[in-house]
N, CA, C and O atoms as CSV, one atom per row, in Angstrom:
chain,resi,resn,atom,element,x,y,z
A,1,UNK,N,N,2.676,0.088,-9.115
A,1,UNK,CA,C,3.357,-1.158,-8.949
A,1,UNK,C,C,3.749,-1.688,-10.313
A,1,UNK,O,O,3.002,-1.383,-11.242
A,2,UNK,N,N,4.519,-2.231,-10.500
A,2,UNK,CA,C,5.275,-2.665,-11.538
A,2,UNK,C,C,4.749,-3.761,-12.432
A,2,UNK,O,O,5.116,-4.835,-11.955
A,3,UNK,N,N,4.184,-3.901,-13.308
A,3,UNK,CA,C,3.726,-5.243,-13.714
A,3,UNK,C,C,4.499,-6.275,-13.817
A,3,UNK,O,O,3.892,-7.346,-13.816
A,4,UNK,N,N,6.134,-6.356,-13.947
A,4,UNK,CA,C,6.489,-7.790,-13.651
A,4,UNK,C,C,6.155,-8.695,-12.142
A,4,UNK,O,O,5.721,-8.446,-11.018
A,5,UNK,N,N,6.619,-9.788,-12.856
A,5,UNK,CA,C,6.599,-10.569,-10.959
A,5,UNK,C,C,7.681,-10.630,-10.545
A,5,UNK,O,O,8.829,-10.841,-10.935
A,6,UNK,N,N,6.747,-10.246,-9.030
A,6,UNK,CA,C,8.211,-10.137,-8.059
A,6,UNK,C,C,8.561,-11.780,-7.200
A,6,UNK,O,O,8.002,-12.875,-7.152
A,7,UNK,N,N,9.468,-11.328,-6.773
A,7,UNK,CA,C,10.141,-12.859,-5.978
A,7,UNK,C,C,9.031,-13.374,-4.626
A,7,UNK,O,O,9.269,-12.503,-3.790
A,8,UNK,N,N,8.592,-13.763,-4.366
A,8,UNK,CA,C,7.878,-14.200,-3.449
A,8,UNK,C,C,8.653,-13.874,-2.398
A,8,UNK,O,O,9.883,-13.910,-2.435
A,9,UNK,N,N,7.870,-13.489,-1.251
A,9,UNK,CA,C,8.386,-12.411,-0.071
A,9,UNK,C,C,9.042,-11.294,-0.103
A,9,UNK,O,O,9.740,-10.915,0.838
A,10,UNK,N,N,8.887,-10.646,-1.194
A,10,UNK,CA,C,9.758,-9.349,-1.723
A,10,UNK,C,C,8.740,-8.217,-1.037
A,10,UNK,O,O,7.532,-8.330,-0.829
A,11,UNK,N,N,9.314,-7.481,-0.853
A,11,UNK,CA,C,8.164,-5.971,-0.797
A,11,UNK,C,C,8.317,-5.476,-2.118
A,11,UNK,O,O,9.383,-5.225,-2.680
A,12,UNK,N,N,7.219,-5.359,-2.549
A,12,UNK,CA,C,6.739,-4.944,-3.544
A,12,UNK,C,C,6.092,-3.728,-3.820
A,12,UNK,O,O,5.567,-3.677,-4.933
A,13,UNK,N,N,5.992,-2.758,-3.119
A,13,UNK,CA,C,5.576,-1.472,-2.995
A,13,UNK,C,C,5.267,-0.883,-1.472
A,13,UNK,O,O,5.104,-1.535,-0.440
A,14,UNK,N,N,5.248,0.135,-1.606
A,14,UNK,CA,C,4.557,1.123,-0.246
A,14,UNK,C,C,3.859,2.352,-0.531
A,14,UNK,O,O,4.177,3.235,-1.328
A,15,UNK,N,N,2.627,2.263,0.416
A,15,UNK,CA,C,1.645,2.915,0.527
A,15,UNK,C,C,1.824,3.948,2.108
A,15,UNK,O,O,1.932,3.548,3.267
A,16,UNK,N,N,1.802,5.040,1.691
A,16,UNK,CA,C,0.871,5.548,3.372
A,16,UNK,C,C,-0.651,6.934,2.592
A,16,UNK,O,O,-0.746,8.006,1.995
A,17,UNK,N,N,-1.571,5.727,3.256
A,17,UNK,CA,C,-2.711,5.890,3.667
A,17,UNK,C,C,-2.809,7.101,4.902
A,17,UNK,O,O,-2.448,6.792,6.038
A,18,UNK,N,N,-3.283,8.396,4.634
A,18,UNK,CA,C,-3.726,9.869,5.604
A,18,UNK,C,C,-4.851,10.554,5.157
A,18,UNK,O,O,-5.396,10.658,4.058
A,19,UNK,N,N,-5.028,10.914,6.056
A,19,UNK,CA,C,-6.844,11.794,6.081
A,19,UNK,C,C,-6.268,12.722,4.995
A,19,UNK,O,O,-6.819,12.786,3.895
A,20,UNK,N,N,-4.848,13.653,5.370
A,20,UNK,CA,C,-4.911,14.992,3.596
A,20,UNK,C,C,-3.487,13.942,3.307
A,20,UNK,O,O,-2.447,13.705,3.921
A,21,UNK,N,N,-3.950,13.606,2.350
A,21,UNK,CA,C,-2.857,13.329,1.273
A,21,UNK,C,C,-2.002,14.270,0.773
A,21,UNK,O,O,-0.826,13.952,0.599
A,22,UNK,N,N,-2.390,15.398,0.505
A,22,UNK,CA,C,-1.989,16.151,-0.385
A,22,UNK,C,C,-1.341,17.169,0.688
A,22,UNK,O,O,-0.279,17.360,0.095
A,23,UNK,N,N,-1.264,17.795,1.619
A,23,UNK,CA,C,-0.690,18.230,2.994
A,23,UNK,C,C,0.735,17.271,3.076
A,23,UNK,O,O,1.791,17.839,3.355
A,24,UNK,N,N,0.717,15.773,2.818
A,24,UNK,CA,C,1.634,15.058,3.525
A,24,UNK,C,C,2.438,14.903,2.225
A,24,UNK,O,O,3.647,14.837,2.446
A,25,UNK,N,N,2.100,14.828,0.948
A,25,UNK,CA,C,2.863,14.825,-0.337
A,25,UNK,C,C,3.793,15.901,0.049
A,25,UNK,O,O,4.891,15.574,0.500
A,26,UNK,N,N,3.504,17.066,-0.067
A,26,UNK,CA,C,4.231,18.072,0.176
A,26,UNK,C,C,5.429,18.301,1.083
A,26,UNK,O,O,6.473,18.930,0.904
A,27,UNK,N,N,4.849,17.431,2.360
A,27,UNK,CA,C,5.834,17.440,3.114
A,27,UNK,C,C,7.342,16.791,2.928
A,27,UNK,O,O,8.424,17.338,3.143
A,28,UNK,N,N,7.051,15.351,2.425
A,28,UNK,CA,C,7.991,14.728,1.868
A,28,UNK,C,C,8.478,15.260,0.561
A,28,UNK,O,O,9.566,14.810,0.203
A,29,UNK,N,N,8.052,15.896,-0.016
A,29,UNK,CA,C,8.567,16.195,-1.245
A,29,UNK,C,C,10.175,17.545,-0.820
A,29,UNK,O,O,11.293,17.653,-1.324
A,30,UNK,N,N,9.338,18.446,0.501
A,30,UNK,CA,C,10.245,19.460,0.990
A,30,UNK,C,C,11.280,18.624,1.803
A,30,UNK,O,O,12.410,19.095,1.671
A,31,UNK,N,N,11.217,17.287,2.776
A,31,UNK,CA,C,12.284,16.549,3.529
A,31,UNK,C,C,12.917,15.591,2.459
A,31,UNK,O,O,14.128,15.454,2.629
A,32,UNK,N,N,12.277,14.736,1.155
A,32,UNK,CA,C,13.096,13.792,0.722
A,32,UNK,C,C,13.662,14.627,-0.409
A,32,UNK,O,O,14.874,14.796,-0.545
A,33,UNK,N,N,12.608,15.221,-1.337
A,33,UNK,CA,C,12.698,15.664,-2.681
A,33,UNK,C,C,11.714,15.134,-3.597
A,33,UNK,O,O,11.503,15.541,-4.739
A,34,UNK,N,N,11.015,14.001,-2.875
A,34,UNK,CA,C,10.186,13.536,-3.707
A,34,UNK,C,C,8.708,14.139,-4.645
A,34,UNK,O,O,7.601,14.466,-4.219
A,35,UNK,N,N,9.242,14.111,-6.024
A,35,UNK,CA,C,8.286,14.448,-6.590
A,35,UNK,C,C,6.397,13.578,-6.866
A,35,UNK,O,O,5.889,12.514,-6.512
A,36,UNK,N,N,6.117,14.302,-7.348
A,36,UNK,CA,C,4.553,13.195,-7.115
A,36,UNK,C,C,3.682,13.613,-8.816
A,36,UNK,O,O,3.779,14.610,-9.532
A,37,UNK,N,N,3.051,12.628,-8.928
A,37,UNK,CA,C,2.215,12.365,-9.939
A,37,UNK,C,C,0.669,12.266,-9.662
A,37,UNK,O,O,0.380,11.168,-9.187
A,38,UNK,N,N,-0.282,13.015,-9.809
A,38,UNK,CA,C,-1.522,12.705,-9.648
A,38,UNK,C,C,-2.102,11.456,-9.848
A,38,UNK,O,O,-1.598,11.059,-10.898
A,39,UNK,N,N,-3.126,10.334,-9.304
A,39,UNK,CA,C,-3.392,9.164,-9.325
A,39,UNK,C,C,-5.113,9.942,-9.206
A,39,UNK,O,O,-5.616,10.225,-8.119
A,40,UNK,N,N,-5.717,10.151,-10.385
A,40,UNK,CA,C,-7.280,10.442,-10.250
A,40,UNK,C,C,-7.820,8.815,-9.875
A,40,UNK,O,O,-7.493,7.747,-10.392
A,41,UNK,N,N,-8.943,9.169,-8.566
A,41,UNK,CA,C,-9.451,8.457,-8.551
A,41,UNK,C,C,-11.382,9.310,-8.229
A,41,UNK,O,O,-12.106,9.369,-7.234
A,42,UNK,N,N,-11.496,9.720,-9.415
A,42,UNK,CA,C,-12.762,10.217,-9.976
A,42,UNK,C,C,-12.910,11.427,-8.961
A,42,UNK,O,O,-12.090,12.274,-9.315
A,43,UNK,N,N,-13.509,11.800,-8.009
A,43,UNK,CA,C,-13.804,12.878,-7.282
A,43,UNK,C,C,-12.227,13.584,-6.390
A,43,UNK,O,O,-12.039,14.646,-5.796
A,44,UNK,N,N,-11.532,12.655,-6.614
A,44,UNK,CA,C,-10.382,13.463,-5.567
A,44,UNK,C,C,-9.285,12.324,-6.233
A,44,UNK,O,O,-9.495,11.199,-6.686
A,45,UNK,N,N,-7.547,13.417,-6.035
A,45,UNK,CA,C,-6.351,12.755,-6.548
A,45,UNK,C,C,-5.611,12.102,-5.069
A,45,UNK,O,O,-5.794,12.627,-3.971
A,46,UNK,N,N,-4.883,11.054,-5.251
A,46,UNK,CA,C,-3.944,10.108,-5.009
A,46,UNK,C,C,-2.954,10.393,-5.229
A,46,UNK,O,O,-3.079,11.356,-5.985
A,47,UNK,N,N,-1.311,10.091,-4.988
A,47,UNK,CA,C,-0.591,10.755,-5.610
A,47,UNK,C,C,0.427,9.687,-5.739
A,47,UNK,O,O,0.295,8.787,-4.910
A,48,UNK,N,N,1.226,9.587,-6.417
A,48,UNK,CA,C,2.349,7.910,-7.307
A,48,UNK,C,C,3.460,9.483,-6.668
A,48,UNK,O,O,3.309,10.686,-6.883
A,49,UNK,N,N,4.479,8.758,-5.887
A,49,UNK,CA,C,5.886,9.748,-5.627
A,49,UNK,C,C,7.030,9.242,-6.112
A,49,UNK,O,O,7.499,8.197,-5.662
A,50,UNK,N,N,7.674,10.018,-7.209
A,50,UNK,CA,C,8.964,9.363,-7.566
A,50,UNK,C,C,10.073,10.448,-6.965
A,50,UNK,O,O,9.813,11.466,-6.323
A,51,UNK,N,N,11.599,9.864,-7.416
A,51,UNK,CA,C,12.527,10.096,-7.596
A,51,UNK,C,C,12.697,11.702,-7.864
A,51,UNK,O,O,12.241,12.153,-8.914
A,52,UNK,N,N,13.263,12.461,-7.051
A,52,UNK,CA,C,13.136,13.713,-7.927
A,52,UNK,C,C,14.184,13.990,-9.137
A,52,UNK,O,O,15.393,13.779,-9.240
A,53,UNK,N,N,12.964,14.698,-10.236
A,53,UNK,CA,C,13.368,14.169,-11.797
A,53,UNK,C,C,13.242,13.159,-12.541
A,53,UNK,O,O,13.998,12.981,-13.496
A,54,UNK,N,N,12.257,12.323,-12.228
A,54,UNK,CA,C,12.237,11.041,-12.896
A,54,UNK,C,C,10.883,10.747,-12.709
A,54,UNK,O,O,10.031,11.233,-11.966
A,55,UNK,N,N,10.861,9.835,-13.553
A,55,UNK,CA,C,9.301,9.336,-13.355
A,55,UNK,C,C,9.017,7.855,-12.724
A,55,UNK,O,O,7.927,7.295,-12.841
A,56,UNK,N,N,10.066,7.329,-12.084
A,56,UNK,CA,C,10.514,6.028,-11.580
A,56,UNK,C,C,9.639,6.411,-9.820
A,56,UNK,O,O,9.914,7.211,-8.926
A,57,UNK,N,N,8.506,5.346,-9.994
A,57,UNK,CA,C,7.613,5.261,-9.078
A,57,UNK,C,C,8.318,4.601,-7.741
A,57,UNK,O,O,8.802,3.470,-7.774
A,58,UNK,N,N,8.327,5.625,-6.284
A,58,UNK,CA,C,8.879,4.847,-5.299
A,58,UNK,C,C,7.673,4.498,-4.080
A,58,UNK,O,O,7.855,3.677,-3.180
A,59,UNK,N,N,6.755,5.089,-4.214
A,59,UNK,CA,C,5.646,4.898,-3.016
A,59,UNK,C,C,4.802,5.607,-3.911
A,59,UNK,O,O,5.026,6.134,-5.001
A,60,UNK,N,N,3.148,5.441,-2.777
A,60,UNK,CA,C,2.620,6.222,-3.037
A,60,UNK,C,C,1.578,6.687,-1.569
A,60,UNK,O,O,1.289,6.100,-0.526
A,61,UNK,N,N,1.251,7.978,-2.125
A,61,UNK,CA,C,0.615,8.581,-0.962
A,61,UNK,C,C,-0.778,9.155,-1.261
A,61,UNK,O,O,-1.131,10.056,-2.022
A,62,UNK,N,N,-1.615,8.172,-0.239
A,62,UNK,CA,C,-3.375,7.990,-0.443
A,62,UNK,C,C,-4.162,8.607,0.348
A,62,UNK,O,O,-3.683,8.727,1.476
A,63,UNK,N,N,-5.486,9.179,0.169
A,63,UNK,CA,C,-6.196,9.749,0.785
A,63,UNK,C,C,-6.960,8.536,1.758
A,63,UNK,O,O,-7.459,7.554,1.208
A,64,UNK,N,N,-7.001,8.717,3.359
A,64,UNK,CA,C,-7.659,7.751,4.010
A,64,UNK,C,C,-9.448,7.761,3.531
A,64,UNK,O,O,-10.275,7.890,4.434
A,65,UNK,N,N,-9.859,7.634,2.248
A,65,UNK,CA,C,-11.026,7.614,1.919
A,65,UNK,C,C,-11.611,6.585,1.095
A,65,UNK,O,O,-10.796,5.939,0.435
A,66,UNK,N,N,-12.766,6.294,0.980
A,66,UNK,CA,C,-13.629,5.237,-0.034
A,66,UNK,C,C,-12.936,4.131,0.465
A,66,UNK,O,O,-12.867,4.215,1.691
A,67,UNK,N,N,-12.232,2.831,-0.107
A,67,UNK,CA,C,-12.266,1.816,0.060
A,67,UNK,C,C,-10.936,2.007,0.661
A,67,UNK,O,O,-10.374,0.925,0.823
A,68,UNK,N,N,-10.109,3.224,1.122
A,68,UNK,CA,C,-8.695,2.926,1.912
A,68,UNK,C,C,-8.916,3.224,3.224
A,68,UNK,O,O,-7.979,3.093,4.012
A,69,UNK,N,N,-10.514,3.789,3.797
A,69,UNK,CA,C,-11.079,4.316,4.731
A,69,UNK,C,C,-10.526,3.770,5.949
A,69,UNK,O,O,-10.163,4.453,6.907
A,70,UNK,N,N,-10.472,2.327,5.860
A,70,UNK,CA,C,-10.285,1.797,7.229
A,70,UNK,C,C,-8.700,1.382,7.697
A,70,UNK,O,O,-8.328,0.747,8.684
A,71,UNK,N,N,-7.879,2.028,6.534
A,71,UNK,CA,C,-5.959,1.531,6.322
A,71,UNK,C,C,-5.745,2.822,7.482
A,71,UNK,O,O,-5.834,4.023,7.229
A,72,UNK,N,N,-5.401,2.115,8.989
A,72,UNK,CA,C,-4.137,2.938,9.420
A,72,UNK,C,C,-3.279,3.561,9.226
A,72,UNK,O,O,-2.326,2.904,8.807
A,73,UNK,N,N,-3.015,5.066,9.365
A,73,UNK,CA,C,-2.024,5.923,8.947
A,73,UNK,C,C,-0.726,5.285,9.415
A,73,UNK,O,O,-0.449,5.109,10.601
A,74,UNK,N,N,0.123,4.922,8.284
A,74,UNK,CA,C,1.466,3.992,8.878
A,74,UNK,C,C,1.753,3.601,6.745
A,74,UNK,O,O,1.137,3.229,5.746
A,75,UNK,N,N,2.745,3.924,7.084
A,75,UNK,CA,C,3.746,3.394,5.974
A,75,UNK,C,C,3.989,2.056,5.414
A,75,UNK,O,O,4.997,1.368,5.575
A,76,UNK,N,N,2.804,1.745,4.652
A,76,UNK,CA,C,2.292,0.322,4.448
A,76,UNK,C,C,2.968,-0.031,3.453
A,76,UNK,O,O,2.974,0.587,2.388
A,77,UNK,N,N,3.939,-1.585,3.802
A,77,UNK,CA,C,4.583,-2.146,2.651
A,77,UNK,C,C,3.596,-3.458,2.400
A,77,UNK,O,O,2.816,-3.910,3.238
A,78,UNK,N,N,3.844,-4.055,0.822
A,78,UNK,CA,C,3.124,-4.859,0.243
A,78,UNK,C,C,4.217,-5.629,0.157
A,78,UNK,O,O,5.255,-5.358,-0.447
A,79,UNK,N,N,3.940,-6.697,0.837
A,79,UNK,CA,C,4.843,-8.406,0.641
A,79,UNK,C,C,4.373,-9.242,-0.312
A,79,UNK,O,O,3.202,-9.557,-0.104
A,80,UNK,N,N,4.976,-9.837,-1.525
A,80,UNK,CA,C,4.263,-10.714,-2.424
A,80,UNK,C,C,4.306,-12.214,-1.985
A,80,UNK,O,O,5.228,-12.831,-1.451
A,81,UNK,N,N,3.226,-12.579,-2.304
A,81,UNK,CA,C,3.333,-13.824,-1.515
A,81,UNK,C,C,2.133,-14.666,-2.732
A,81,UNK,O,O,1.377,-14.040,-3.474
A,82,UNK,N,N,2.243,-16.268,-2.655
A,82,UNK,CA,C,1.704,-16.917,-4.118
A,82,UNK,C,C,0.536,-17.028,-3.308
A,82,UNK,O,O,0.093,-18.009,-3.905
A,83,UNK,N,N,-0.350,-16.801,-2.393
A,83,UNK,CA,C,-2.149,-16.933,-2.427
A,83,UNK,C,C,-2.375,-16.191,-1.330
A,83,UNK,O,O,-1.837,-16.531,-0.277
A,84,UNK,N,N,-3.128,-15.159,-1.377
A,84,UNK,CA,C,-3.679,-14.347,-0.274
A,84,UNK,C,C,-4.665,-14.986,0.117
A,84,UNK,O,O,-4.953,-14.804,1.300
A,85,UNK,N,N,-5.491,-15.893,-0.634
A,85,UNK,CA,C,-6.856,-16.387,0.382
A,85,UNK,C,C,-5.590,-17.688,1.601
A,85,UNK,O,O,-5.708,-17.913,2.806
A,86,UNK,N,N,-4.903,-18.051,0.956
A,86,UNK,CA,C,-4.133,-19.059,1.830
A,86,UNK,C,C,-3.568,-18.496,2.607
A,86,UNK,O,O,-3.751,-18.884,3.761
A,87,UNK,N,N,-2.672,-17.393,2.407
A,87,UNK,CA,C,-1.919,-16.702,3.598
A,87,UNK,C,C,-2.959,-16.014,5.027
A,87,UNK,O,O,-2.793,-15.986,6.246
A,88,UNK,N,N,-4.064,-15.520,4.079
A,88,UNK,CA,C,-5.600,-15.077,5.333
A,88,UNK,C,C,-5.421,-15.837,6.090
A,88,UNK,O,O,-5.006,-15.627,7.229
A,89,UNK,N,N,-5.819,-17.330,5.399
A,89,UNK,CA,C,-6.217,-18.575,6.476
A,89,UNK,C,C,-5.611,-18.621,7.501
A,89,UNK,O,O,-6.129,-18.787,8.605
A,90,UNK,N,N,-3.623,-18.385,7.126
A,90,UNK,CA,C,-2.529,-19.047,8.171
A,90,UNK,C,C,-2.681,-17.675,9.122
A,90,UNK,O,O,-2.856,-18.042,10.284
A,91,UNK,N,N,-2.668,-15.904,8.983
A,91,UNK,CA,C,-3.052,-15.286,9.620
A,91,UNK,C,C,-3.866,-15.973,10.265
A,91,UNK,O,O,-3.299,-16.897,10.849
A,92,UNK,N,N,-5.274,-15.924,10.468
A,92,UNK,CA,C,-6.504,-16.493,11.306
A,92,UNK,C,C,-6.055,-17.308,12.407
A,92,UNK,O,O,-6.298,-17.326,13.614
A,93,UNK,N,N,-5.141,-18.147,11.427
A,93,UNK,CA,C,-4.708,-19.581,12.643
A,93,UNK,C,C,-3.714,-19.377,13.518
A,93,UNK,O,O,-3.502,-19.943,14.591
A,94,UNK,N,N,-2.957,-18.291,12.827
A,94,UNK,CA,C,-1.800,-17.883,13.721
A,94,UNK,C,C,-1.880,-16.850,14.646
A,94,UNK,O,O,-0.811,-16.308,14.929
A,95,UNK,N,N,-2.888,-16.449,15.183
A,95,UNK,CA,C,-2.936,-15.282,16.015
A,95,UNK,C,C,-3.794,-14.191,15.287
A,95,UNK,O,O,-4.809,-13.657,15.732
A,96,UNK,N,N,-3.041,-13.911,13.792
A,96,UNK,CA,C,-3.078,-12.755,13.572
A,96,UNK,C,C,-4.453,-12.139,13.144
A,96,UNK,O,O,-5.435,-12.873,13.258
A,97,UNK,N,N,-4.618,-10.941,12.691
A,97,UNK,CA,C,-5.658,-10.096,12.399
A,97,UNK,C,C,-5.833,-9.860,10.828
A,97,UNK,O,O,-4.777,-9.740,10.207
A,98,UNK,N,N,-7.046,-9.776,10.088
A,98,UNK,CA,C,-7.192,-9.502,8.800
A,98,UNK,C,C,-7.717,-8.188,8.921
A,98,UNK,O,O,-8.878,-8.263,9.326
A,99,UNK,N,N,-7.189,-6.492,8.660
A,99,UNK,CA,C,-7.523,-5.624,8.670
A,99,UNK,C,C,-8.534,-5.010,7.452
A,99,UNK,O,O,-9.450,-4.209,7.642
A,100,UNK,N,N,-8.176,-5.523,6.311
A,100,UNK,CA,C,-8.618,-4.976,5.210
A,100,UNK,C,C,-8.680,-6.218,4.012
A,100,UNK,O,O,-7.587,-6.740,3.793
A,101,UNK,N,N,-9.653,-6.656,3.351
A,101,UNK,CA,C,-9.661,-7.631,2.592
A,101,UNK,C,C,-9.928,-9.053,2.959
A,101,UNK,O,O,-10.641,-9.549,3.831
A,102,UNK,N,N,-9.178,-9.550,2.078
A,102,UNK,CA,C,-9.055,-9.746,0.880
A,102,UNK,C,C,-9.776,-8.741,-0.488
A,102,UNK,O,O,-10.959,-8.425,-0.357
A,103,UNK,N,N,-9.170,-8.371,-1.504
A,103,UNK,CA,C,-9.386,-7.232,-2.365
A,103,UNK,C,C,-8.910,-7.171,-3.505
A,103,UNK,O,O,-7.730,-7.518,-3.532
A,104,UNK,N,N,-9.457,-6.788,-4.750
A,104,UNK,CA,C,-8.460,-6.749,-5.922
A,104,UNK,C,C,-7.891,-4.791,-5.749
A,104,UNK,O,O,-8.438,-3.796,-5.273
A,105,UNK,N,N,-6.831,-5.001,-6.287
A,105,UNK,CA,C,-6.139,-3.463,-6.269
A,105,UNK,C,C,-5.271,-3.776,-7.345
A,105,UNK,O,O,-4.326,-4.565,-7.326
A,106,UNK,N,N,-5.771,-2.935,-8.486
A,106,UNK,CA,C,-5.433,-2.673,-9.678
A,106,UNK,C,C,-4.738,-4.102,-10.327
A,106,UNK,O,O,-3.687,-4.381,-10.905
A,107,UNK,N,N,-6.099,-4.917,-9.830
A,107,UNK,CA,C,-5.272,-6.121,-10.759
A,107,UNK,C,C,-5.129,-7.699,-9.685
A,107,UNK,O,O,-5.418,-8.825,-10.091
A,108,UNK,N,N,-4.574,-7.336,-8.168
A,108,UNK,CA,C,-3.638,-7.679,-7.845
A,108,UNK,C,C,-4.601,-8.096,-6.316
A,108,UNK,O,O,-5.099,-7.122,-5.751
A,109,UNK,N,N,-4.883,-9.677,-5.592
A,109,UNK,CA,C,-5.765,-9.855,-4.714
A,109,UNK,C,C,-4.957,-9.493,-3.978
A,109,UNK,O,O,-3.823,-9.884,-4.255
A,110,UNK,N,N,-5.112,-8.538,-2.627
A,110,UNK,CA,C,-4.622,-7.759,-1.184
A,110,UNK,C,C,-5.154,-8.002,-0.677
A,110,UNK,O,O,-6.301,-8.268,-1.036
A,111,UNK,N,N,-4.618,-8.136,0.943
A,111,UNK,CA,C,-4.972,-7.838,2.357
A,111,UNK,C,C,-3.900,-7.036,2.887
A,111,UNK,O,O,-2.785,-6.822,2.411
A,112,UNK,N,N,-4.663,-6.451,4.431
A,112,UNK,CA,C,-4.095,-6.021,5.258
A,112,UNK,C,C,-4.040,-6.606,6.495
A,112,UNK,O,O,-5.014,-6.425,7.227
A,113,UNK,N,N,-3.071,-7.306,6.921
A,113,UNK,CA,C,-2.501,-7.995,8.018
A,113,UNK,C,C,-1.785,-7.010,9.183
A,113,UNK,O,O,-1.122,-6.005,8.925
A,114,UNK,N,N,-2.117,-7.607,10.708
A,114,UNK,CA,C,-1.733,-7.441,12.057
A,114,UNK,C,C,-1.262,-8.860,12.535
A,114,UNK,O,O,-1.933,-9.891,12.591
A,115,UNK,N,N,0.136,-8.649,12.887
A,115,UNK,CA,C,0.793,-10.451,13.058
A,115,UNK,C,C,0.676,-10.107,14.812
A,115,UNK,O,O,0.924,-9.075,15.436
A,116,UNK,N,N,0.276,-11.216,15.182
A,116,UNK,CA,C,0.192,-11.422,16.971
A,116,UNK,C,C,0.761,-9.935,17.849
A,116,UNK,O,O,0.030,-9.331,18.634
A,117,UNK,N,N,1.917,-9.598,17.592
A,117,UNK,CA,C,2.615,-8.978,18.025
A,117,UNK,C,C,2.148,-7.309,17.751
A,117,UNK,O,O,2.688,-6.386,18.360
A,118,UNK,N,N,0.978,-7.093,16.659
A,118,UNK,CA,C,0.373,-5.909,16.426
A,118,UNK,C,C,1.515,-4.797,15.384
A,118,UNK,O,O,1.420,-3.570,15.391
A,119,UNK,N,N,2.297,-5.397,14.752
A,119,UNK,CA,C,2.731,-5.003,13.152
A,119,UNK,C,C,1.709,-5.366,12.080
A,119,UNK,O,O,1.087,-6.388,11.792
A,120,UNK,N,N,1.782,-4.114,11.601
A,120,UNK,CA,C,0.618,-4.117,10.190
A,120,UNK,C,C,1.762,-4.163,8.799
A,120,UNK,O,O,2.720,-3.397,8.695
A,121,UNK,N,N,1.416,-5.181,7.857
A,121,UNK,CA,C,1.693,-4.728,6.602
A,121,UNK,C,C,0.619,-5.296,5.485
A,121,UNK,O,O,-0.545,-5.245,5.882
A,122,UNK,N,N,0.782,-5.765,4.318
A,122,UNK,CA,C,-0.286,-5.904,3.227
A,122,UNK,C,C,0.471,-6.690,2.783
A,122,UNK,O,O,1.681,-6.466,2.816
A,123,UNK,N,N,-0.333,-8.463,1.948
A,123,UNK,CA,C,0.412,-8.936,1.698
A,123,UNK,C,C,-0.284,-8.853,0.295
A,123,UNK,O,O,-1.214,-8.050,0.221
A,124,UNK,N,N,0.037,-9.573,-0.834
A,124,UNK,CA,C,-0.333,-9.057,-2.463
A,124,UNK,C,C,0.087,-10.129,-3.318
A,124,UNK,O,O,1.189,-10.641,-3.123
A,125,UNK,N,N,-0.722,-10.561,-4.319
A,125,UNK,CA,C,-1.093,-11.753,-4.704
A,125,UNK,C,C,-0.485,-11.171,-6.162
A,125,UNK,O,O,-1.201,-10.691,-7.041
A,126,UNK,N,N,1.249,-11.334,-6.260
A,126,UNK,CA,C,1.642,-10.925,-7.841
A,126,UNK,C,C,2.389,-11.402,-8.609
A,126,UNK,O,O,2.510,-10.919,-9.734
């Protein structure tokens, strides 16, 4: 993810979270072109997918393990939004579901949200 700030309600990145990461890198790399970058996270890699030929980060693709254990396999975008403990709250009140978090991720407080209607995305405090 980019260290500037983004516009409030922007998507700001995407994640998909799968049991083999590295099975599903591949795949996209043979349907889009997308190349990939190792993301060590100590016992096993993660992978940052760019652009093929470039090093310009467009997603990334995670092993469903350690603290991503409980992220639904689904093509998770990150919405920026100015307070994740505040946005939780209005989830709660509004129907919706808190899947994952509140959390820091590389910096940056996350959740994973289910709105009434049972759409998942992540919203991100940047």
């Amino acid at each position: 993810m980019s260290e500037e700030k983004k516009q409030l309600g922007s998507i700001v990145w995407t994640d998909l979270t799968i049991p083999n990461a590295t099975e599903v890198k591949d795949f996209y790399k043979s349907v889009i072109g997308w190349d990939s970058q190792d993301f060590s996270l100590g016992d096993y890699n993660d992978y940052v997918v760019c652009n093929e030929g470039t090093e310009n980060a467009v997603a990334g693709i995670c092993h469903a393990k350690g603290s991503n254990a409980n992220i639904p396999p689904v093509w998770l975008v990150y919405v920026s939004v100015a307070n994740v403990e505040e946005s939780v709250a209005k989830v709660k009140a509004l129907g919706g579901e808190v899947l994952e978090g509140p959390r820091l991720m590389d910096g940056n407080n996350f959740a994973i949200i289910k709105d009434p209607a049972g759409a998942i995305m992540a919203i991100i405090e940047n």
